[in-house]
N, C-alpha and C positions, 0 to 999 in steps of 0.2 A: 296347825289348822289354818284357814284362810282369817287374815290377821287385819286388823287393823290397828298392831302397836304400832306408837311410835317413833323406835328406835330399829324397826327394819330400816337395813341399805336396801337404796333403790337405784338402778341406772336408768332408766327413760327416763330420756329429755334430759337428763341431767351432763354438766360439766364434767363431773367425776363422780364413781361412787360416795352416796352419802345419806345419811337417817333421813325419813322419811318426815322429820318431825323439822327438818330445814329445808324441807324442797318445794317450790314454789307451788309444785303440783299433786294434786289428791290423787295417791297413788294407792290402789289396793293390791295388796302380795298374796300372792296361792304358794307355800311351802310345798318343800319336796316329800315332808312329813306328811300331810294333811294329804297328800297326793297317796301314797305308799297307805292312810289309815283308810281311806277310802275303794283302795281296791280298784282302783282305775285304770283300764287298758288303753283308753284313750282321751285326749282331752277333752272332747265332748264330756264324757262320761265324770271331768272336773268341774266343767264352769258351770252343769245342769241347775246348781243349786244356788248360784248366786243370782244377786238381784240386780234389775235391769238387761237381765241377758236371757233369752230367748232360742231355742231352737223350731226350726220347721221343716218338716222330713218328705223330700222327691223320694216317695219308694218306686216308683218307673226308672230312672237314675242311681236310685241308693244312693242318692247323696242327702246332706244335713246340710244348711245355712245356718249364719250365725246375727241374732240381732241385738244389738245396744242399744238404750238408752231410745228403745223406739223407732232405731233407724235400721234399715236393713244392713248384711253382710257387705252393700259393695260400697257402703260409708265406712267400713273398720279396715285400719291398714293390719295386717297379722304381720310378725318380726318373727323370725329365729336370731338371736342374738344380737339385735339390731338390725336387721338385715331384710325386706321384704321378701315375702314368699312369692312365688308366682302360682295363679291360680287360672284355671278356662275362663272367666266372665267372673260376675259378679257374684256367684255363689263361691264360700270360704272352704274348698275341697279340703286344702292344705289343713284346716284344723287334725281333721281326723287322719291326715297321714304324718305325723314326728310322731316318733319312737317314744311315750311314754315315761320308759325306765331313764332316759337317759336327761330327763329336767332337774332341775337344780330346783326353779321358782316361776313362776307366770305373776308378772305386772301388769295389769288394765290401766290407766287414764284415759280417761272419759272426758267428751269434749275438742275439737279441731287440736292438731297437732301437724298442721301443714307448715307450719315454717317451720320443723326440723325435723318432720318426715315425707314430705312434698303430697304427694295425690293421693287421694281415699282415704285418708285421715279425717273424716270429718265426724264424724263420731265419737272418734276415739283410736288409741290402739291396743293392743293382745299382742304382748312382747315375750317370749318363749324363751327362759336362759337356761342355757344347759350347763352340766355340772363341768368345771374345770379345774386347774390344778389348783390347790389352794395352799402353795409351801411346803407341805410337808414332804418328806419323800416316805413312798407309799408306794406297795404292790397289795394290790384288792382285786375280788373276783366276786361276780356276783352272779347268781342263777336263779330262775323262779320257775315256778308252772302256778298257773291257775285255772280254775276249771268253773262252767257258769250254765246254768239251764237257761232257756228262750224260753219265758212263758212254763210250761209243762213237759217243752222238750228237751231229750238231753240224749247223746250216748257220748261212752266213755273215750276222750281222747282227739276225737275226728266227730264230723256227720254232725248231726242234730249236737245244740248246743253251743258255748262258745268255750273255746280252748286259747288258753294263751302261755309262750314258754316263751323264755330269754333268757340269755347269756352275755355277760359282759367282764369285761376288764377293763383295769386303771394300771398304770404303775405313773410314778413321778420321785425325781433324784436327777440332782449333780446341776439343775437349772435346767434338766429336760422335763418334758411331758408326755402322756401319750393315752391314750385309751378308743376302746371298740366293742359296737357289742351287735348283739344280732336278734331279733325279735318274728315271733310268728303269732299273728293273731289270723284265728279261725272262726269266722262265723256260719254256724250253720242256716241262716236265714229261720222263717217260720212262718208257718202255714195261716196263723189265723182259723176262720171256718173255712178255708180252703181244704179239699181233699184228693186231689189231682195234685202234677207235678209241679204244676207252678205256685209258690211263694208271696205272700203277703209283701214280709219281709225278706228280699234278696241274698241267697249264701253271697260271702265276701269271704276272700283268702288274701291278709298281706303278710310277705315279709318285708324287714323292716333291717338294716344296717348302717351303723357309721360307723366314723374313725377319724378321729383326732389326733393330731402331731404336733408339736409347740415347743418353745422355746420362753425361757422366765429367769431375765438375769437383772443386774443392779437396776436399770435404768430403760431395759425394753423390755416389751410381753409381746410373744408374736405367735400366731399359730394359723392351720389350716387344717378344716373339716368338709369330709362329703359325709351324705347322707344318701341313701339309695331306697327309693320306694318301689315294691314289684305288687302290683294289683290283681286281683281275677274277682271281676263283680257278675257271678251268672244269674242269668234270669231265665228260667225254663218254662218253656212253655207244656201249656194239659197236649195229650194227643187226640187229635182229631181223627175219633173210630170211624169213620166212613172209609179214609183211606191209609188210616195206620201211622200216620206222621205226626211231629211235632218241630213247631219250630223253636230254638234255644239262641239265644243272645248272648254273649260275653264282653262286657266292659275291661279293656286290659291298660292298665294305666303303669308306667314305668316313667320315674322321676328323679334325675338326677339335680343333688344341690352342692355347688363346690364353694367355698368361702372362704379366704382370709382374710385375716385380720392382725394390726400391727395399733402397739401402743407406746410411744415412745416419752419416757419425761428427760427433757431436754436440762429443765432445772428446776429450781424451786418454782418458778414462777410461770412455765412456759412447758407445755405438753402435747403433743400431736397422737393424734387417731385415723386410723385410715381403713378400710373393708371394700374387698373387692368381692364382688360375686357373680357366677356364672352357675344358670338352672337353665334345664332342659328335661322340657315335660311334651311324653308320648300317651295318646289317649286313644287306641283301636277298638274300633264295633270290629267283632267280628258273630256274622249270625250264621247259622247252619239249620237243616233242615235232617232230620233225623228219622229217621223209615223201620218202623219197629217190626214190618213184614219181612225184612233182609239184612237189618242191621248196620246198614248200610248211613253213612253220613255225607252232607252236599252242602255247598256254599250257597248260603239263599242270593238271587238276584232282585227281589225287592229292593224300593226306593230307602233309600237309608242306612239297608244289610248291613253294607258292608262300607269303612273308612277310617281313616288314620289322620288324625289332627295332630300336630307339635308345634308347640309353643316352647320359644327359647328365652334369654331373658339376660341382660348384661345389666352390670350396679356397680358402680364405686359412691362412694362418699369419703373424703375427708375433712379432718376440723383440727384448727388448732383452739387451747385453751387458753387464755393471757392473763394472769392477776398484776394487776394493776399496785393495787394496796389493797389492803381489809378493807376497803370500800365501794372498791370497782375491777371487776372484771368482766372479758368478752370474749366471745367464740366467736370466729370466721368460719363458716364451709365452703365448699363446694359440691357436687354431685352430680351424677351425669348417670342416666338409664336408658335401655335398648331393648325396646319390646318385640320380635318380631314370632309367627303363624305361617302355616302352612299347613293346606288340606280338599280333601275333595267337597268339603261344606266351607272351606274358606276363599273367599273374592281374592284370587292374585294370590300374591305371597307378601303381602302387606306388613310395615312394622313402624314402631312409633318410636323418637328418641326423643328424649329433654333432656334441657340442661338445665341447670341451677346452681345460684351463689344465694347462701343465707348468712345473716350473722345476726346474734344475741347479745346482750348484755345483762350483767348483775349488777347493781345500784344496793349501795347498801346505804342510805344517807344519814342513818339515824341507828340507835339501836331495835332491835327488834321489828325492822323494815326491809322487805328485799323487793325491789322492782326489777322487773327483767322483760324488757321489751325487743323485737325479735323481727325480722322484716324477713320476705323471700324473693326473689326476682327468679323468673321459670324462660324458658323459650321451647316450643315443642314443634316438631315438626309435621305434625299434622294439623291439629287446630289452635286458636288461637288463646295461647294460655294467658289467665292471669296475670298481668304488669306486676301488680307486687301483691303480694301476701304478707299483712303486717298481724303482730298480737302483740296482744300485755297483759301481763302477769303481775300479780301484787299479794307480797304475803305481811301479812301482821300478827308476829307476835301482843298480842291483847296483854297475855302474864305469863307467867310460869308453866301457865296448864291451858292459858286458851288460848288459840291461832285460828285466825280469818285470811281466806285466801280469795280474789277476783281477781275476775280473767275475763279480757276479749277476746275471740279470734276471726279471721277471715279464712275459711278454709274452700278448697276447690276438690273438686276428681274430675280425674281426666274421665272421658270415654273409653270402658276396656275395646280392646279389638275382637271382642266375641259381639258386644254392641255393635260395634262397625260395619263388621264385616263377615259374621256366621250366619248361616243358615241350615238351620234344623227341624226340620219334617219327619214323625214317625207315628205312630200310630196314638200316641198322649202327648207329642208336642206340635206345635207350628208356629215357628216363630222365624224372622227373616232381620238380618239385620238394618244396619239403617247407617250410612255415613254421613250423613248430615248433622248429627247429634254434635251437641256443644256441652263445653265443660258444666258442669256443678258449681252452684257457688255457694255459701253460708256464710251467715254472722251470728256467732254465739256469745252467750256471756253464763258463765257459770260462777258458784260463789260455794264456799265451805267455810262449816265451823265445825273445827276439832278440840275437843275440850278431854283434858285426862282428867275427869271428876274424882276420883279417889286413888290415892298414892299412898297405902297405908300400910306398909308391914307386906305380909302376904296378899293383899288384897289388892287390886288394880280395876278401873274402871276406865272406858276411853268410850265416847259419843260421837258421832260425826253425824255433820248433817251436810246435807246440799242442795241445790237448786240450778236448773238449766233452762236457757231458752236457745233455738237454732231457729236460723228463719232462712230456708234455702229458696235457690231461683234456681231456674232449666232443672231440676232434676229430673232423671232419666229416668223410665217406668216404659211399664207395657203398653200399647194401646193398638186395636184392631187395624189391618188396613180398610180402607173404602170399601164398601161393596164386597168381601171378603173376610172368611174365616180364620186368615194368618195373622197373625198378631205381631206386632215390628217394636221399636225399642223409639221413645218419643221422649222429648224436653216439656214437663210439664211447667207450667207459670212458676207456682210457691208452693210449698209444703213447710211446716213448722211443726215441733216437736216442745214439750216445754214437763215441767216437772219435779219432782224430790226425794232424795231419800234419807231415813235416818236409820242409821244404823247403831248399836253398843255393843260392847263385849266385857267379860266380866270374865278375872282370872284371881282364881283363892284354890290356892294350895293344889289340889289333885284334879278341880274343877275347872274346866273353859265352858262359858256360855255366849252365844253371837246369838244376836237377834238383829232383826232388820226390815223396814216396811216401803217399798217405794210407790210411788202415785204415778203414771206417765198420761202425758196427753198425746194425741197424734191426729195433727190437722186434719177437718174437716172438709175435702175441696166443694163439696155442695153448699157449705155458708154461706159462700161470697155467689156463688151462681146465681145471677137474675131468673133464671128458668122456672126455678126454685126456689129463690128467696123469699119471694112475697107469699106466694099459697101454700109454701109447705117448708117454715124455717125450721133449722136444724143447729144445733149448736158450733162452735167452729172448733172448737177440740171435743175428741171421743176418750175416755178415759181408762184406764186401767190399773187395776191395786196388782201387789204384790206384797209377800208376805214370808222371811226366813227364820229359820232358826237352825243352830249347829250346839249341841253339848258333847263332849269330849270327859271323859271324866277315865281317870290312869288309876290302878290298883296297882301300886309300886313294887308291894310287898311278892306277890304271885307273877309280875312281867305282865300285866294285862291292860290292854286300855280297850274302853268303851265307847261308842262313837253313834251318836243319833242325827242323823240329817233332813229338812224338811223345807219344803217351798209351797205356796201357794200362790198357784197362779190365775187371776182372776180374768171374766170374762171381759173379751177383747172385741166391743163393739165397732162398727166403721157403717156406712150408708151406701147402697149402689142404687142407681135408676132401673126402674122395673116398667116394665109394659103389660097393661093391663087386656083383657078379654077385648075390649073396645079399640084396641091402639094408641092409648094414651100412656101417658111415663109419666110413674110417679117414684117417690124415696121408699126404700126400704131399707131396714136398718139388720143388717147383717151382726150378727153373732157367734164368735168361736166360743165356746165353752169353757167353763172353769175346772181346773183338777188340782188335786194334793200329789207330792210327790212326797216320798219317806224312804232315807234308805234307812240300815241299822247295819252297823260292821264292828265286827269283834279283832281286836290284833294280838297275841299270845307269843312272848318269847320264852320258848322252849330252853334254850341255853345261848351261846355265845356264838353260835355259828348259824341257827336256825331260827326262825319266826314263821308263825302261823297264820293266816288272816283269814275270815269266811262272815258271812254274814246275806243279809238280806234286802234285794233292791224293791223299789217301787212295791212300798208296804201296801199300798193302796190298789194295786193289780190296773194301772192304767194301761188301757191300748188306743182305743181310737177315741176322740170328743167330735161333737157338733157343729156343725156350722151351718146354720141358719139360710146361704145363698141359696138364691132363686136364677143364678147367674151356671148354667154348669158347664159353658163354650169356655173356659179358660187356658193360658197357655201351657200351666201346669195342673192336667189333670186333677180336679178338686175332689165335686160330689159334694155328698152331705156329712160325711167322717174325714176328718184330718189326724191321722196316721203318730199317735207323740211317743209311743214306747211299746212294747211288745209283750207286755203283762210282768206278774212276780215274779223274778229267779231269782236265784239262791246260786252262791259260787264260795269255792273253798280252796284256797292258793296255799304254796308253801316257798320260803322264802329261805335261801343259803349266802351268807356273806361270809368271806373267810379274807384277811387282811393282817400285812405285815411290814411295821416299820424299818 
């Protein structure tokens, strides 16, 4: 389950793999188990129940963002195996395209992490490990289908419903590696009170492919993965009975990611890493007009219709490791990235390169003390990056069972190139780029106390608590042009984010119990406004609870484990200026609504080749919640309902693993 022993290895940010109980940084781990008991097609469908994490659903797009700790998607850097994803803009696409079956674990740290992942790390990152060779030698095969209703909908296989099959292999022997596999998820979108062709919720068709090849001898590990994403996001339109047509939209996204990576230990004391990566991401509208008097199908020439955006994307990183003595160690890197676009909504053929050199150290001066301070120096060649990016890091072992960890950090994000330099108009957006924009800045400080309360036998207790503050400058946000309904991409003054969570977990014998509560605040910009201050004060953070819980409980004797999951996500107040009958502006305080989430998942092994998993999502039947705005020109289509789940379904998988030493 999603863990907070411990004695998990963790690699972000870390020198080498290492327990999570000596790493400077509060890392939480999502197991490939807890992945696998939850029945999960995709990672969205993982992180939904953790706290501090957030989604918000473009159904005009079908696409999902992702938000931490308060801050939107285009403050979280996403990793596949260290590695950043490339994504259109600032919304996190890439979550919901990696391949599921093929994760090992998902690490979060929370909090800047620019000097040792460079830009958009200010929040935090969501680092994605996939499973790899692990020594033995091994031939495994692994097959699933699962099968899931939308709400009330379902047919068998295809159509209404969602459908998921995958296939994969492993082998590993003689210092080789290898494996591949291949995935289809099918959503059949859903109507909602819609009764016509067109969908609440959008059908989505991916497949999904990789493959791994590697190398694992005395003193190297080296290997090289692509990952292949093929998209079809339709959105259909009702027909319009007057003269028999309708028009249909298709989002076709094809995403290639290639990667390698090499790990060399030179000696006892001296070790080199290196990942090179090359992605190339295609994203086509293509819309047509469809004639139900003839049958006939045509390319719409509407403003919009029809285009093709690609984004490419070049990354190396590497780092040497250097242990000094049991006292003092440091890492050097370097890193060098190459953003470049191209499209008929994109300005030119525009692209962004950086470079950077960072290096760390571990101070160990005492027992029970690890300092590890960390500087970045960037050079970019569009805007003017950041001179240096420093942090510090401080862990105190207290005793045996308690550790205290602070942190500073200075973190930045660049301006993505869809900020720069897109422009998109269609019938739910208007938004126009802006090159003027300048980097992001923040200073954070977060703090944790991990305490292993109870170490007794079969019984285990582990507490963590924490606390953050971020105080960003120029961050980038919407705001309307002049005299016009298009809304362009602006550097706001400050924003701040600040907050806590604590979480336990409790493990005796057949039982797991997590619980978890966190508070967030998220700056006010009307406090500080004179316009506003004196007639009509407001406070300067708006606040929001959150609330989880996970029990896990295995009946050993019959193969069965039992699985209850729940969040509570509390309302999510914010202020907008409102104009009255007269012409005057005053505050009004905007509200999204509060909802429960519950799943329930059953897992059954059958025998030694077969497992069964079925159960039931969003016990609570949510589909849309409230939002209070009196604001409804926005850039992304709002309204009075914001769109969070598609009601109860019920789904029932069957799982084949066959494997031989």
């Amino acid at each position: 389950m999603d863990s907070v022993q411990l004695n998990d290895v963790v690699v972000t940010g870390q020198y080498a793999p290492q327990s999570l109980k000596h790493s400077v940084y509060q890392v939480r781990t999502i197991t490939a188990d807890y992945i696998k008991m939850r029945g999960a097609t995709n990672i969205l469908g993982v992180l939904d129940n953790q706290l501090g994490i957030r989604f918000s659903n473009d159904n005009t797009l079908g696409e999902t963002d992702v938000e931490l700790m308060g801050m939107s998607g285009a403050e979280v850097k996403i990793l596949l195996d260290g590695v950043p994803l490339v994504d259109r803009g600032s919304t996190r696409q890439s979550l919901a395209q990696i391949d599921v079956h093929s994760i090992e674990r998902i690490e979060i740290v929370e909090g800047p992490m620019s000097v040792v992942y460079g830009t958009d790390a200010l929040a935090g990152v969501i680092n994605i490990i996939t499973k790899k060779y692990n020594g033995d030698k091994q031939l495994s095969v692994n097959a699933s289908v699962q099968e899931e209703t939308v709400g009330n909908e379902y047919a068998a296989f295809d159509g209404k419903g969602q459908h998921n099959a995958s296939l994969g292999l492993r082998w590993s022997g003689h210092g080789y590696f290898g494996s591949g596999g291949i995935t289809r998820n099918n959503f059949g979108g859903w109507s909602d009170t819609l009764t016509g062709r067109a969908k609440a919720w959008h059908p989505k068709d991916q497949l999904m492919t990789y493959g791994t090849v590697g190398i694992d001898r005395k003193n190297i590990k080296a290997w090289y993965r692509l990952d292949y994403l093929d998209e079809d996001l339709a959105a259909k339109g009702d027909i319009n009975y007057d003269n028999g047509k309708a028009t249909d939209a298709h989002y076709l996204t094809k995403r290639y990611t290639h990667q390698a990576q090499a790990m060399w230990q030179v000696n006892d004391d001296l070790s080199v890493n290196g990942a090179l990566s090359y992605q190339d991401y295609n994203r086509q509208t293509r819309t047509t007009i469809k004639d139900f008097t003839n049958g006939t199908e045509t390319l719409s020439n509407a403003e919009g219709a029809q285009d093709v955006t690609k984004y490419n994307a070049v990354f190396f990183r590497g780092t040497a490791q250097y242990t000094v003595n049991a006292h003092l160690s440091f890492q050097p890197g370097v890193e060098y990235s190459r953003d470049a676009s191209s499209g008929q909504r994109i300005e030119g053929t525009p692209n962004i390169s950086n470079y950077s050199i960072f290096a760390s150290a571990e101070l160990k001066p005492a027992k029970g003390i690890n300092i590890r301070p960390g500087v970045r120096f960037s050079k970019n060649s569009i805007y003017d990056a950041p001179p240096v990016i420093p942090s510090l890091n401080v862990k105190f072992a207290l005793s045996k069972t308690l550790d205290l960890r602070l942190s500073y950090a200075r973190g930045f994000r660049a301006p993505a190139l869809r900020e720069l330099y897109f422009n998109f108009f269609d019938a739910s957006h208007s938004i126009k780029g802006n090159t003027n924009l300048k980097a992001e800045y923040s200073n954070s400080f977060t703090g944790s106390l991990s305490w292993q309360a109870i170490q007794s036998g079969p019984v285990l207790v582990n507490v963590t608590a924490t606390g953050f503050y971020n105080d960003f400058d120029n961050m980038i946000d919407y705001a309307y042009v002049a005299n016009s309904d298009t809304m362009t991409y602006v550097n706001i003054s400050k924003f701040k984010t600040t907050g806590g969570t604590l979480m336990g977990k409790l493990s005796w014998k057949n039982l797991e119990v997590g619980v978890g509560m966190s508070y967030i605040g998220r700056y006010n910009k009307f406090s500080d406004d004179d316009t506003y201050k004196a007639a009509d004060p407001t406070p300067t953070f708006v606040w929001t609870p959150e609330v989880n819980g996970n029990i896990t409980y295995s009946l050993r004797r019959i193969g069965t484990t039992l699985n209850l999951s729940y969040k509570y996500n509390g309302v999510r107040p914010t202020y907008e200026a409102a104009t009255a009958a007269g012409g005057t502006t005053y505050l009004h305080q905007v509200k999204s609504g509060a909802y429960n989430m519950a799943d329930f998942t059953v897992m059954k092994r059958v025998n030694k080749l077969v497992n069964v998993n079925g159960g039931v999502r969003n016990l609570f039947n949510v589909t849309n919640i409230n939002n209070s705005t009196l604001n409804s020109g926005v850039a992304h289509s709002a309204g009075t309902q914001l769109p969070m789940w598609y009601g109860r379904s019920y789904f029932l998988g069957v799982n084949f693993t066959w494997s031989r030493k």
